[in-house]
N, C-alpha and C positions, 0 to 999 in steps of 0.2 A: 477611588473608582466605586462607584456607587454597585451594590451584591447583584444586582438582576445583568448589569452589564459583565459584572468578571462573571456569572452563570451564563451567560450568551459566548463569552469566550472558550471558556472549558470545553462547552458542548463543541464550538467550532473546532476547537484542535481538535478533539476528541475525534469526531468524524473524520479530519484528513488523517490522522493518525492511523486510523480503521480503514481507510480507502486504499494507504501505503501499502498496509497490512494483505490486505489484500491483490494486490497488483503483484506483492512479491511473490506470494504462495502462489499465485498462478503463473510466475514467472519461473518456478522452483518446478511447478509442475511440467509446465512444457520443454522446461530448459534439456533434457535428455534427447529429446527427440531432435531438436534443433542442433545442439551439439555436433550427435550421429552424423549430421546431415552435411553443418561446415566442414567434416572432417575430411572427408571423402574431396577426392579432388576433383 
């Protein structure tokens, strides 16, 4: 695998890696309020 193509890979996980990262912290964030909210009947 030629270096500029495994450097085009890296960066691509890299990015969904940081998207995940992302998604969960804001999932962590709102997840109390939501919780609250299933709880209740």
């Amino acid at each position: 695998m030629p270096t500029d193509a495994l450097l085009v890979t890296i960066a691509v996980m890299t990015m969904f890696v940081v998207f995940a990262a992302a998604l969960a912290w804001a999932d962590r964030q709102t997840s109390g309020s939501r919780l609250d909210s299933d709880a209740k009947p």
